[in-house]
ROLUMTI-738265 format. One record per residue (C-alpha): x, y, z. Coordinates in steps of 0.2 Angstrom, whole numbers, plus 5000, padded with zeros to 4 digits. Example, Ala and Ser with C-alpha at 12.3 -4.5 7.8 and 13.67 -1.06 7.14 Angstrom:
<px = 5062; py = 4978; pz = 5039> $
<px = 5068; py = 4995; pz = 5036> $
***
This chain:
<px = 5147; py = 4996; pz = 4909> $
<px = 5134; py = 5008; pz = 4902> $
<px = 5115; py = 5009; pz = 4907> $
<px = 5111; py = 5008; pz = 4889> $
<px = 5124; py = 4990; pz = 4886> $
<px = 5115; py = 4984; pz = 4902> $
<px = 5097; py = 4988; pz = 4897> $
<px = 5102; py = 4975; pz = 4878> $
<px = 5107; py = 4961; pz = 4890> $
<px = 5090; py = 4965; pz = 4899> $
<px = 5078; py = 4964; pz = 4884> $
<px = 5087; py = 4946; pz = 4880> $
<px = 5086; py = 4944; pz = 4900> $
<px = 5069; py = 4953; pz = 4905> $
<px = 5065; py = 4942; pz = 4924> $
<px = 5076; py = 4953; pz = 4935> $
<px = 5080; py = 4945; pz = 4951> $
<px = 5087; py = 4950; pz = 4971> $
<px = 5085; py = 4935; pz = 4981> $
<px = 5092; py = 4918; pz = 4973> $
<px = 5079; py = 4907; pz = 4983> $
<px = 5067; py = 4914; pz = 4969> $
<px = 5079; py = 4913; pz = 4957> $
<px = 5074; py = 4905; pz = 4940> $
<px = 5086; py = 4897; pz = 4924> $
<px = 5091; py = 4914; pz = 4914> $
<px = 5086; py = 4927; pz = 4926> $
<px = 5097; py = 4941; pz = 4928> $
<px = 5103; py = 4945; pz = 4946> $
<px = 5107; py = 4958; pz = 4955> $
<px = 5118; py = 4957; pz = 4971> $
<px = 5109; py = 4967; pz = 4983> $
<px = 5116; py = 4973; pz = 4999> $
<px = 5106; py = 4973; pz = 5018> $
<px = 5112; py = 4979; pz = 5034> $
<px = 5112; py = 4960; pz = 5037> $
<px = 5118; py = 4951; pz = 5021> $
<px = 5128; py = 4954; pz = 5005> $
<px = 5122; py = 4951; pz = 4989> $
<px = 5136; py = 4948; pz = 4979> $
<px = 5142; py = 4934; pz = 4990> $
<px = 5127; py = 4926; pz = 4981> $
<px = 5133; py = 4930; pz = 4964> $
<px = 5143; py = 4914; pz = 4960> $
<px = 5127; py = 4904; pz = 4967> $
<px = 5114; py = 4912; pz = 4956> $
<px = 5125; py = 4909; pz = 4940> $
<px = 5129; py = 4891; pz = 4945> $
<px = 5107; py = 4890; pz = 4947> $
<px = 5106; py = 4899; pz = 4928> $
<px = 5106; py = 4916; pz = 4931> $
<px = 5112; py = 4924; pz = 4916> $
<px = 5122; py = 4936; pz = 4921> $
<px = 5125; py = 4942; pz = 4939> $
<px = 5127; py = 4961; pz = 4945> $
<px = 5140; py = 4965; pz = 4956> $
<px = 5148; py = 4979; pz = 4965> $
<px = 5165; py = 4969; pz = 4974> $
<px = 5179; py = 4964; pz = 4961> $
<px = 5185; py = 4952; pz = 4974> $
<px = 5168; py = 4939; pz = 4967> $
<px = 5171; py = 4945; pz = 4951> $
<px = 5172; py = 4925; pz = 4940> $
<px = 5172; py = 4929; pz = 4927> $
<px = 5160; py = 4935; pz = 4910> $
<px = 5145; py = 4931; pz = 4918> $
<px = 5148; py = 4943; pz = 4933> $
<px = 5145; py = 4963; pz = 4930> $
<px = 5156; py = 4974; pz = 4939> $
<px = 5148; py = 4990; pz = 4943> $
<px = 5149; py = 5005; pz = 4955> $
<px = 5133; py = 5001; pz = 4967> $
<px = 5121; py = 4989; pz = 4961> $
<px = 5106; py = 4998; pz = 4969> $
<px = 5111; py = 5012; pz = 4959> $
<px = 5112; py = 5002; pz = 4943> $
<px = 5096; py = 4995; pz = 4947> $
<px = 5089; py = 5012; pz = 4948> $
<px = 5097; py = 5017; pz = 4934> $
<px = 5091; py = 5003; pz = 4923> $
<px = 5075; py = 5005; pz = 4930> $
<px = 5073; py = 5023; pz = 4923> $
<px = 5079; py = 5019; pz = 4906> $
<px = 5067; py = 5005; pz = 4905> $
<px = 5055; py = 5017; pz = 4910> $
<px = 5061; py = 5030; pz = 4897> $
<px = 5059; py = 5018; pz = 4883> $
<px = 5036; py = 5021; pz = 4887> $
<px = 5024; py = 5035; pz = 4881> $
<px = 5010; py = 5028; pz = 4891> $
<px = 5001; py = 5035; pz = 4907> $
<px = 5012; py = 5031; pz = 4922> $
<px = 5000; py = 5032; pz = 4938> $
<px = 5010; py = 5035; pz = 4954> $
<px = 5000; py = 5032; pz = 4971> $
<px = 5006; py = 5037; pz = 4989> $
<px = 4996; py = 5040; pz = 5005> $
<px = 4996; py = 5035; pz = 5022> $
<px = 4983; py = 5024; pz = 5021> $
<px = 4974; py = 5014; pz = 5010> $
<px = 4988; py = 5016; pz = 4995> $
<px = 4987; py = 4998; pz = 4991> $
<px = 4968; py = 4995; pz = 4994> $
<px = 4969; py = 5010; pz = 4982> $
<px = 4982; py = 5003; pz = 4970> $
<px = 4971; py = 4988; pz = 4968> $
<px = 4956; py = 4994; pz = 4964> $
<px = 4963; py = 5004; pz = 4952> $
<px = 4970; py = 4991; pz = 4944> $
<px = 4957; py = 4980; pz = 4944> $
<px = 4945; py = 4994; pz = 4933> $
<px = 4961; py = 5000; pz = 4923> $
<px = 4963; py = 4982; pz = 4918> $
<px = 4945; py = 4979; pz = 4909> $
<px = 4950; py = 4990; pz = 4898> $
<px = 4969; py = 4992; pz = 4896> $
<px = 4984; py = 4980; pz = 4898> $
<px = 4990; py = 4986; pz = 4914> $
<px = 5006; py = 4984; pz = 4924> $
<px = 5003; py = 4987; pz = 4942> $
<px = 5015; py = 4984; pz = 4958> $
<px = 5013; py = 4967; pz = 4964> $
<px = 5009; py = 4967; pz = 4984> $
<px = 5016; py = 4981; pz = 4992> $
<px = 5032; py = 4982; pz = 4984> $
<px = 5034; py = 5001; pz = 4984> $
<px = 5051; py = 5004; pz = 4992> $
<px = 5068; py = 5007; pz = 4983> $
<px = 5070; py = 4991; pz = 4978> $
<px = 5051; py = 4988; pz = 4974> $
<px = 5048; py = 5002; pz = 4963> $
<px = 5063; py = 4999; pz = 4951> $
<px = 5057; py = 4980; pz = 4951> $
<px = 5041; py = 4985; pz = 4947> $
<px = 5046; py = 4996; pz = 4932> $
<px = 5057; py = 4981; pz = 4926> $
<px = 5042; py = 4969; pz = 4924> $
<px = 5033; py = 4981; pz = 4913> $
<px = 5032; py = 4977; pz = 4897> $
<px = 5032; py = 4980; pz = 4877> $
<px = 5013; py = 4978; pz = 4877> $
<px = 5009; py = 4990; pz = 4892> $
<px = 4998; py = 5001; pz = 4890> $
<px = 4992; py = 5008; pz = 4908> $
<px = 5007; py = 5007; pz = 4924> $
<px = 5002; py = 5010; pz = 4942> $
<px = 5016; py = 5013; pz = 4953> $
<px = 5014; py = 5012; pz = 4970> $
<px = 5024; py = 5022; pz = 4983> $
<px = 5028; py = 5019; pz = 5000> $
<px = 5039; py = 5032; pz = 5012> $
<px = 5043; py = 5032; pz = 5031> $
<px = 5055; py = 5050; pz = 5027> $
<px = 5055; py = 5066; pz = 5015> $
<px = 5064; py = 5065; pz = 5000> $
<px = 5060; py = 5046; pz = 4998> $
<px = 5043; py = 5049; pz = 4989> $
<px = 5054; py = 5062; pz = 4975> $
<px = 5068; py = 5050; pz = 4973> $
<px = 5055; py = 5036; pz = 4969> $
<px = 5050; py = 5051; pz = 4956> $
<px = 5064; py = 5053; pz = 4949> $
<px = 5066; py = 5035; pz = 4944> $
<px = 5046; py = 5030; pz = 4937> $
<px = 5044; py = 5048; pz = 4930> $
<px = 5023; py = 5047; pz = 4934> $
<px = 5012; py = 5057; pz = 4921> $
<px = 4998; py = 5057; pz = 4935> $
<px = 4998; py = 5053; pz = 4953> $
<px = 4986; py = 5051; pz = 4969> $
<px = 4990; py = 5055; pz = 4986> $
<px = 4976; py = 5044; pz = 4997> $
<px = 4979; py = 5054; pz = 5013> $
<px = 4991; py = 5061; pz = 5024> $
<px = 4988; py = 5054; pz = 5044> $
<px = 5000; py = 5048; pz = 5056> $
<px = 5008; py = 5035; pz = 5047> $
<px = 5029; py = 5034; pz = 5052> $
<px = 5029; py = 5049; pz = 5061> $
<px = 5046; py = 5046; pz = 5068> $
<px = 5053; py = 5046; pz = 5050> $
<px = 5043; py = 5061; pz = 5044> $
<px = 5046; py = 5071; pz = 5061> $
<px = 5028; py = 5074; pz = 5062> $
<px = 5010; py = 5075; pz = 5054> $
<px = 5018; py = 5093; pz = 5043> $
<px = 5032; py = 5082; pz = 5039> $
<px = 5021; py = 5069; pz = 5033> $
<px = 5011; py = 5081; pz = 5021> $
<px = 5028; py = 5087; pz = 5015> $
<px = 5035; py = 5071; pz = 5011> $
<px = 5020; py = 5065; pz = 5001> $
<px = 5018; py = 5079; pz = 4993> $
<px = 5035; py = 5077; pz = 4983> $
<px = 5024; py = 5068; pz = 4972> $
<px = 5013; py = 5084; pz = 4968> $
<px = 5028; py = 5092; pz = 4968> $
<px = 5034; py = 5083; pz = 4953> $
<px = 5017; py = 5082; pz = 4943> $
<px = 5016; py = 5102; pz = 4945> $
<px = 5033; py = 5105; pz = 4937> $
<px = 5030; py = 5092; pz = 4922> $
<px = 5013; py = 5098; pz = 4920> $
<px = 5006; py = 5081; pz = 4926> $
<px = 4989; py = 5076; pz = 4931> $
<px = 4981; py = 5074; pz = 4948> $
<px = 4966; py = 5062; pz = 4957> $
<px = 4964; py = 5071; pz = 4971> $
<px = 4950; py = 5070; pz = 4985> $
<px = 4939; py = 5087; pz = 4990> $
<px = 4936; py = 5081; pz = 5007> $
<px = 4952; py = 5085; pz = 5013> $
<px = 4956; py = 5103; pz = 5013> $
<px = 4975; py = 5098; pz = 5015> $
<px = 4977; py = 5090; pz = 5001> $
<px = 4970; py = 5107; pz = 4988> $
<px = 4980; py = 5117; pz = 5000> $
<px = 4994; py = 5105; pz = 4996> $
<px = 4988; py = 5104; pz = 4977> $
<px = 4991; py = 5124; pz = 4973> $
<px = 4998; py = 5127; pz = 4958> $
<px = 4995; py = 5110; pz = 4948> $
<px = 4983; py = 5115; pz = 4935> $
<px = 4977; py = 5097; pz = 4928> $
<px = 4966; py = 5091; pz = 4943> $
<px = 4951; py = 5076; pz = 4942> $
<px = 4943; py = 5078; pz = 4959> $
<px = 4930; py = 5065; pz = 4968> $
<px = 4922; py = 5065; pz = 4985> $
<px = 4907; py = 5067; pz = 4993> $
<px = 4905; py = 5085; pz = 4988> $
<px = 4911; py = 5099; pz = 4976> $
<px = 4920; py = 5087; pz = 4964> $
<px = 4920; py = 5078; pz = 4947> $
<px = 4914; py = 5064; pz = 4955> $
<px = 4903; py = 5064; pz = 4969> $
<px = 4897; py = 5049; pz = 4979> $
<px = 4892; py = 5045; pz = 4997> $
<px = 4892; py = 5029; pz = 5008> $
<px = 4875; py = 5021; pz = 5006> $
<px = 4877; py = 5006; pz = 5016> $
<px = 4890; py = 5001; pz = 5030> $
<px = 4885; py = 4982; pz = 5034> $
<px = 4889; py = 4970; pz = 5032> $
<px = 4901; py = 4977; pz = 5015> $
<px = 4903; py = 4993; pz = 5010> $
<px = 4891; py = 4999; pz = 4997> $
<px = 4894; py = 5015; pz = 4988> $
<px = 4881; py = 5027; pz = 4978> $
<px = 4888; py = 5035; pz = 4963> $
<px = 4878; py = 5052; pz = 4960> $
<px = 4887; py = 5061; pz = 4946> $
<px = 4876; py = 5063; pz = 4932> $
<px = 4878; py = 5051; pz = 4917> $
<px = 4885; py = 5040; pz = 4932> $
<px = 4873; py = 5036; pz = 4944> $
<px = 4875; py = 5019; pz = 4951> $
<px = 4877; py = 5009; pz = 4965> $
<px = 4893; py = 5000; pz = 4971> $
<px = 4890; py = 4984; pz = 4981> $
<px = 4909; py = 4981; pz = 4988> $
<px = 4916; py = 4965; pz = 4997> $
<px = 4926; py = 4978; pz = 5007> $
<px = 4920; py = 4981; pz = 5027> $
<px = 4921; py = 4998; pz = 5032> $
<px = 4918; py = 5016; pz = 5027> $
<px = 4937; py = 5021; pz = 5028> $
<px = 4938; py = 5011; pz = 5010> $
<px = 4926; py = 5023; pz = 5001> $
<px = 4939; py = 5036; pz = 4997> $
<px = 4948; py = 5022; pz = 4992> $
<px = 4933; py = 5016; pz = 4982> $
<px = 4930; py = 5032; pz = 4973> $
<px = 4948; py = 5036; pz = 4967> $
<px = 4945; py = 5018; pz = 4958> $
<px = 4931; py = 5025; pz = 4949> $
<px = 4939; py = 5043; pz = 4947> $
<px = 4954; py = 5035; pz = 4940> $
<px = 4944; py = 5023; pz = 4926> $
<px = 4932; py = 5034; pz = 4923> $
<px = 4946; py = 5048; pz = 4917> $
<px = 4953; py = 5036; pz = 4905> $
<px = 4933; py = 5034; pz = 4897> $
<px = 4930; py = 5016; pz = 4902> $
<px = 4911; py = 5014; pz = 4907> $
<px = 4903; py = 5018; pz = 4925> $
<px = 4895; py = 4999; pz = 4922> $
<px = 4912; py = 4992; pz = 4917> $
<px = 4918; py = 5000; pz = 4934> $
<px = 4904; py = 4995; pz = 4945> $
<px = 4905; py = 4977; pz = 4940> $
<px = 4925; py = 4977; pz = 4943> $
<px = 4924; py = 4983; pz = 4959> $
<px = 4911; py = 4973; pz = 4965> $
<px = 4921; py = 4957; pz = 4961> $
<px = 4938; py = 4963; pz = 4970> $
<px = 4940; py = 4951; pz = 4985> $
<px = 4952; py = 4959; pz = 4998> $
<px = 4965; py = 4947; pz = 5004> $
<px = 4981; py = 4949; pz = 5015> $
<px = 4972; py = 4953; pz = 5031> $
<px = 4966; py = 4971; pz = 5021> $
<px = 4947; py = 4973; pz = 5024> $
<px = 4941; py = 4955; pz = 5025> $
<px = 4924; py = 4949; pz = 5034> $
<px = 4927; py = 4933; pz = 5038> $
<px = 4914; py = 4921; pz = 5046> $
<px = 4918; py = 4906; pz = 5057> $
<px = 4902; py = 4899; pz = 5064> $
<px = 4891; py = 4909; pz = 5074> $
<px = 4908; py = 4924; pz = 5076> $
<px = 4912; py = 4936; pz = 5063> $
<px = 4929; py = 4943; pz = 5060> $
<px = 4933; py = 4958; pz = 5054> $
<px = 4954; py = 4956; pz = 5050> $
<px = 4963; py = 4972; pz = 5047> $
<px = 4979; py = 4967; pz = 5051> $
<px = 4989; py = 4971; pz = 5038> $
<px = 4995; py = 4987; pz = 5045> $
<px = 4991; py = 5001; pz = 5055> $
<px = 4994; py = 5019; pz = 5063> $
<px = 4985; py = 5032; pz = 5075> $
<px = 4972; py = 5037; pz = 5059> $
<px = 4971; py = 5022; pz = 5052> $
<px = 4969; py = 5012; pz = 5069> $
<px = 4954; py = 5025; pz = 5076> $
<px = 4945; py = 5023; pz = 5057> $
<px = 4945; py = 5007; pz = 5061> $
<px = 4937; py = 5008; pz = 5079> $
<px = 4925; py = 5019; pz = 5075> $
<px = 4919; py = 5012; pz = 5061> $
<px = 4917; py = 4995; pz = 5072> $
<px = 4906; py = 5004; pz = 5084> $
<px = 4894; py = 5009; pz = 5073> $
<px = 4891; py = 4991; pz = 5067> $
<px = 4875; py = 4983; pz = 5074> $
<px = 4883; py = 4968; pz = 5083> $
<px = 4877; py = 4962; pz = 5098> $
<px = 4894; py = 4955; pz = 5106> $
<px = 4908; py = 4964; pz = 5101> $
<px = 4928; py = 4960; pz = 5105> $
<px = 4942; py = 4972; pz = 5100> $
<px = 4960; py = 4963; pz = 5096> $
<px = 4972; py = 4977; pz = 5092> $
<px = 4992; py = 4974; pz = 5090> $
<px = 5003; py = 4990; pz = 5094> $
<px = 5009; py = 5004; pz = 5083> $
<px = 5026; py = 5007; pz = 5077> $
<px = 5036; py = 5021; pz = 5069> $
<px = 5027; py = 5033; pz = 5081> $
<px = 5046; py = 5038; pz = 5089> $
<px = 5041; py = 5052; pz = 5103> $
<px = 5021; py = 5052; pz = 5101> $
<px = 5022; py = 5034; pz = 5103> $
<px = 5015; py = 5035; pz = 5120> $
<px = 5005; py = 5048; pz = 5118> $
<px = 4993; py = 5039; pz = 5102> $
<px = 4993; py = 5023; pz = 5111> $
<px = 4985; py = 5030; pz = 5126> $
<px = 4975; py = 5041; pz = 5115> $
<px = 4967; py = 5021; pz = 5107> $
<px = 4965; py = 5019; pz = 5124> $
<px = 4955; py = 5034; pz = 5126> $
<px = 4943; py = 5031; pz = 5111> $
<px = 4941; py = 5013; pz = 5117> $
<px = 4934; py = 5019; pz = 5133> $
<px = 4921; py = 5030; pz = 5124> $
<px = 4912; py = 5012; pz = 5117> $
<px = 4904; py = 4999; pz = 5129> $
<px = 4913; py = 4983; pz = 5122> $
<px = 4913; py = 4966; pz = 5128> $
<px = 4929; py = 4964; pz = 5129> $
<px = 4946; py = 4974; pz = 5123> $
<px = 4962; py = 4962; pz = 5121> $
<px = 4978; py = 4973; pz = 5118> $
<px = 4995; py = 4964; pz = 5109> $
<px = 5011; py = 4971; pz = 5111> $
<px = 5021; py = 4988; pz = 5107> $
<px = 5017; py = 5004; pz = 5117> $
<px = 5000; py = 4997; pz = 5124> $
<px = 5013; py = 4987; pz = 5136> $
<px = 5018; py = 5004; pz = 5143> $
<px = 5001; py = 5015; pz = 5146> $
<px = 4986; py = 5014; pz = 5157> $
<px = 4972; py = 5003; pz = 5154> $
<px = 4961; py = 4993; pz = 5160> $
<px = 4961; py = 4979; pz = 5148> $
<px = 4967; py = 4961; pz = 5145> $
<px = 4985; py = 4961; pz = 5138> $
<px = 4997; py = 4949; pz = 5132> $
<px = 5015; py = 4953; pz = 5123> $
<px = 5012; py = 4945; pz = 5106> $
<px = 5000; py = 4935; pz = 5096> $
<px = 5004; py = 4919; pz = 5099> $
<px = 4999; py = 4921; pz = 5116> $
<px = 4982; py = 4931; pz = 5110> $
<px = 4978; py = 4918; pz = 5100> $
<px = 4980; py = 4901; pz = 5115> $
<px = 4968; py = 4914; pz = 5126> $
<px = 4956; py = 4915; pz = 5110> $
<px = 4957; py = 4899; pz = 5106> $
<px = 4954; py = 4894; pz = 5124> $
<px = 4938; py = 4904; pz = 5126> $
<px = 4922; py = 4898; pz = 5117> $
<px = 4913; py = 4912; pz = 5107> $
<px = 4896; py = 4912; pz = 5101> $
<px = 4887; py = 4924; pz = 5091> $
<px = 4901; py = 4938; pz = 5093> $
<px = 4909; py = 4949; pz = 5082> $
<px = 4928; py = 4954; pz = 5081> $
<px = 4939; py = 4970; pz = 5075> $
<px = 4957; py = 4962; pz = 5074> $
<px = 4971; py = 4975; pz = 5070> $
<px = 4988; py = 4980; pz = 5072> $
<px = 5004; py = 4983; pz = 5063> $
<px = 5015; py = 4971; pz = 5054> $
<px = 5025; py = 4970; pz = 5065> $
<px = 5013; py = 4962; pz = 5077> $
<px = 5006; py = 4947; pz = 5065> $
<px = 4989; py = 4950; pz = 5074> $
<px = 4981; py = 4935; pz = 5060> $
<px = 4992; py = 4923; pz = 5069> $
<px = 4976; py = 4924; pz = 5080> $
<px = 4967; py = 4914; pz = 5069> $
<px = 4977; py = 4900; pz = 5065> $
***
């Protein structure tokens, strides 16, 4: 079957479906493969629940019409993906980074969205699979898309490319985020930077932040660049206040303001100014800006201050790596807190350095007078301390449960992986 026959069953058949527990009456499904699961061992289930039509890549359960029989479904997905794509003359906004992307995608979106109709990825689906799903939910009446990109190798980034064709992009930062994937922090650069890469051969535009000499280094050559930063860009700002929220002073001229954020931490005002960069390039008003930013809630354990009686939490636990994790240290020393308690979770994807940046958390820890440090799981198992440890969250959260805090402040962080907010339940 042709993309272009495909694509006439999806405009009559637009909700595009993998997983036939979220599955809905005249869906169209694709059968999907894992390393643990076949997809197309669902097919027959998803039509008998309404899908459609259901796309498939095993003639043996091929039953009939209703079943698609294709080379690879990924690859049709993919493909169908693109031509969707194709079908838009509109900004297409692609953002990578190590950290921050989604903080980043979000408040994006949430200025771009005053103003525009804007599609944006929804969570942090910014894989293979997330990307092409994202471009399918796009529709007629779009007239701003973010993209959001997630890699853990190089050439994962310029395939993603390939298929949402961005006409500007954003690369947050490059830190020590999937270091084993990347082979390093060079590798790491190189890997995001496909996506400079593909905006400086289609004469593309970049957001790109001056305060990282890397990143003009890594921007040579692209000749449509809007910068912002705290100096020596088109939009300067500075952190104006740390505590309890981020607040953030806007000094360009003709945009002088002052953004009160519900954000914690001065490692989201890069995050905050590529927000303002972004909006601002596509004219909407600094004041329109300001005020969008300044409702944004963070949720998923990205950024939240939460209070529970006299303690105060400070969840970050949505993820985390060596640069994202010492951001987050240091910007909770600096907070004026009488008791503090550090609960960090292990970092993974670090393959050989693994060691070597735990104990290096370790290291940092040691530089700040806490009141206590409690370590979870991962490599923290396997270097010197001298703090209290436990091997998951579950039992983290019996010994926090079993204590009784008063007046005391908490940094609680880690990778997925290590469900550090199970803490609080």
């Amino acid at each position: 079957m042709k993309i272009s026959e495909l694509y006439n069953i999806y405009l009559e058949h637009p909700n595009v479906q993998t997983d036939t527990r979220k599955l809905q009456k005249g869906d169209l499904f694709f059968a999907l493969k894992g390393d643990s699961f076949d997809g197309n061992e669902y097919a027959a289930k998803a039509i008998e629940m309404g899908a459609c039509y259901a796309v498939i890549d095993n003639q043996n359960f091929y039953i009939g019409e209703k079943t698609l029989l294709v080379n690879d479904v990924l690859e049709c997905l993919q493909a169908l993906a693109r031509f969707h794509r194709e079908q838009f003359t509109i900004p297409f906004i692609a953002i990578t980074g190590s950290n921050g992307k989604t903080t980043t995608k979000e408040l994006v979106h949430t200025a771009l969205k005053t103003t525009y109709i804007t599609y944006a990825t929804e969570g942090n689906l910014n894989n293979h699979i997330g990307v092409p799903l994202t471009l399918l939910k796009i529709r007629k009446d779009a007239q701003m898309a973010i993209i959001e990109m997630g890699a853990n190798h190089q050439k994962e980034i310029e395939s993603y490319c390939k298929i949402a064709l961005p006409t500007h992009g954003l690369i947050n930062n490059c830190g020590k985020a999937h270091l084993e994937g990347f082979g390093g922090i060079e590798g790491v650069r190189k890997g995001k930077g496909e996506l400079y890469d593909f905006l400086r051969q289609h004469d593309g535009t970049i957001f790109i932040n001056t305060d990282y000499d890397y990143l003009q280094t890594m921007a040579v050559g692209i000749q449509n660049q809007i910068s912002y930063g705290s100096t020596m860009a088109n939009l300067q700002g500075t952190v104006y206040r740390n505590e309890p929220f981020l607040e953030v002073a806007i000094v360009s001229p003709k945009k002088e303001c002052l953004i009160k954020t519900q954000m914690v931490g001065a490692y989201n005002f890069p995050n905050v100014m590529a927000a303002v960069a972004v909006a601002s390039h596509f004219n909407i008003h600094i004041d329109t800006i300001k005020k969008a930013i300044e409702e944004y809630a963070p949720s998923n354990s990205r950024s939240q201050l939460i209070t529970k009686g006299s303690q105060i939490i400070i969840l970050d636990a949505y993820n985390a790596n060596p640069t994202s994790m010492q951001e987050a240290i240091k910007n909770f020393a600096l907070a004026d807190y009488a008791n503090k308690i550090v609960m960090l979770g292990g970092m993974k994807e670090l393959g050989a350095d693994s060691l070597l940046e735990h104990q290096q958390i370790i290291k940092q820890l040691q530089d700040t007078n806490w009141n206590q440090v409690i370590l979870v799981g991962g490599d923290f198992k396997n270097v010197h301390h001298p703090y209290l440890y436990f091997d998951n969250a579950v039992e983290a959260a019996s010994w926090y449960k079993s204590q009784k805090f008063d007046n005391t402040a908490f940094l609680i962080k880690g990778s997925r992986a290590y469900t550090m907010e199970k803490i609080l339940e």
